[in-house]
C-alpha positions in Angstrom: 0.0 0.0 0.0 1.2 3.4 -1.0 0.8 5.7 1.9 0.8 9.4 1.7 2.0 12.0 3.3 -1.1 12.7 5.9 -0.9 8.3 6.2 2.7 8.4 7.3 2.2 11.1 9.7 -0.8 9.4 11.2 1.4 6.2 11.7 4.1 8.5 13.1 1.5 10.2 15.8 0.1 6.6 17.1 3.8 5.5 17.4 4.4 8.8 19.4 1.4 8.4 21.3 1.8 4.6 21.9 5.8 5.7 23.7 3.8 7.6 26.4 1.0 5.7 26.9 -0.4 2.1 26.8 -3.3 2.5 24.6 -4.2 4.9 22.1 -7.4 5.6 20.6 -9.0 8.2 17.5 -9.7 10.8 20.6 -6.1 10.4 21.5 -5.1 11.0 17.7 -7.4 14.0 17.3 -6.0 15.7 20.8 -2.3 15.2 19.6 -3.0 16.5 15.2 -5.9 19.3 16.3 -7.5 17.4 13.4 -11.6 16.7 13.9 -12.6 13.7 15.0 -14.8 12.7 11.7 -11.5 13.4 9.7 -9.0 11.1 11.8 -11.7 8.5 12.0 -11.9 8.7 8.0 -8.2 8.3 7.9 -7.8 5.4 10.6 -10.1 3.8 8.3 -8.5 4.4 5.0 -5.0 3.0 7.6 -7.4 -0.1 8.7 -8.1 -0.9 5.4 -4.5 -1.3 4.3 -3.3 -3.3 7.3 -1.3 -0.2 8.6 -3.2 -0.5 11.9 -5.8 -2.5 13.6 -8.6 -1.3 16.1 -9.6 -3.7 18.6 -13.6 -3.9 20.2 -12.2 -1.3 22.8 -11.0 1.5 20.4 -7.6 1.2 21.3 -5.8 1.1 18.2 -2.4 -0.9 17.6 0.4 -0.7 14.5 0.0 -4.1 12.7 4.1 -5.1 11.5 3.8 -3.1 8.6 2.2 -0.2 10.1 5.2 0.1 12.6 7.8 -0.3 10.4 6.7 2.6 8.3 5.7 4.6 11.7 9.6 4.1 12.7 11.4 4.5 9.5 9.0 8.5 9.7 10.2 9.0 13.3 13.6 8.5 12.7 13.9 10.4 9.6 12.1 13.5 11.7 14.3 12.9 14.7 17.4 13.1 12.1 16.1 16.0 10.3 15.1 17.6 13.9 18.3 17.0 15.4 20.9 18.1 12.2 18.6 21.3 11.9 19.2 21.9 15.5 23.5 21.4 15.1 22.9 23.8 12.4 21.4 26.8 14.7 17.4 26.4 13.9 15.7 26.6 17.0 13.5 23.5 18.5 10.5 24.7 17.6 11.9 25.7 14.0 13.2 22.4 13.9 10.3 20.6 14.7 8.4 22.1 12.5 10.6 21.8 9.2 11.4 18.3 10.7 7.8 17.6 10.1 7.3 19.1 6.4 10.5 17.3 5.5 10.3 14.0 6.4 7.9 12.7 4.2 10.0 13.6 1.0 13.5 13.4 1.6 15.4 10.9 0.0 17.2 7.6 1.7 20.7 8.6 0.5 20.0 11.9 2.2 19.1 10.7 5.4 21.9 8.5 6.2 24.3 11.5 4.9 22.1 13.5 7.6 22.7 10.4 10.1 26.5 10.6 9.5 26.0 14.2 9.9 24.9 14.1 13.2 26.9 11.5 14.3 29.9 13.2 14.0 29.1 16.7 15.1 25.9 15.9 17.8 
């Protein structure tokens, strides 16, 4: 399943979501984006649909293998990009937010250059 942009960064904020707490639901979702509840439901759905994520009889919603896999490969090109922004002078909340935009489209090749990056001058 090809998964765009607003897919990856729904898989990214139940990741987030699941590192603080134990179960995460749509309300959970809609809190953390600022995005209506109708409009993350649509999306967990479209997510469901394509085995990203799986919603048990409670609500709580889980990252099937897939669906974390993609979720980490997001975060950790957002924590690069957040972090090499940040060596560079660009404020956390700069960074955070260009971190975000960036993520989605940057290539491999560019973020283990941006890895090495860090490495060597974090």
């Amino acid at each position: 399943m090809n998964i765009h942009e607003s897919g990856q960064m729904y898989l990214e904020t139940i990741l987030v979501l699941s590192k603080k707490k134990a179960n995460v639901r749509s309300i959970d979702v809609a809190n953390h984006t600022g995005y209506s509840k109708p409009s993350v439901s649509r999306a967990l759905g479209i997510l469901k649909k394509g085995d990203m994520i799986s919603i048990d009889s409670d609500g709580y919603i889980h990252l099937t293998d897939a669906g974390k896999s993609l979720a980490e490969g997001v975060y950790e090109r957002h924590e690069v990009l957040m972090k090499a922004l940040m060596i560079l002078g660009v404020t956390q909340d700069t960074a955070e937010e260009d971190a975000c935009r960036i993520e989605h489209y940057i290539s491999e090749e560019t973020v283990e250059r941006l890895k090495d990056f860090v490495r060597n001058n974090g």
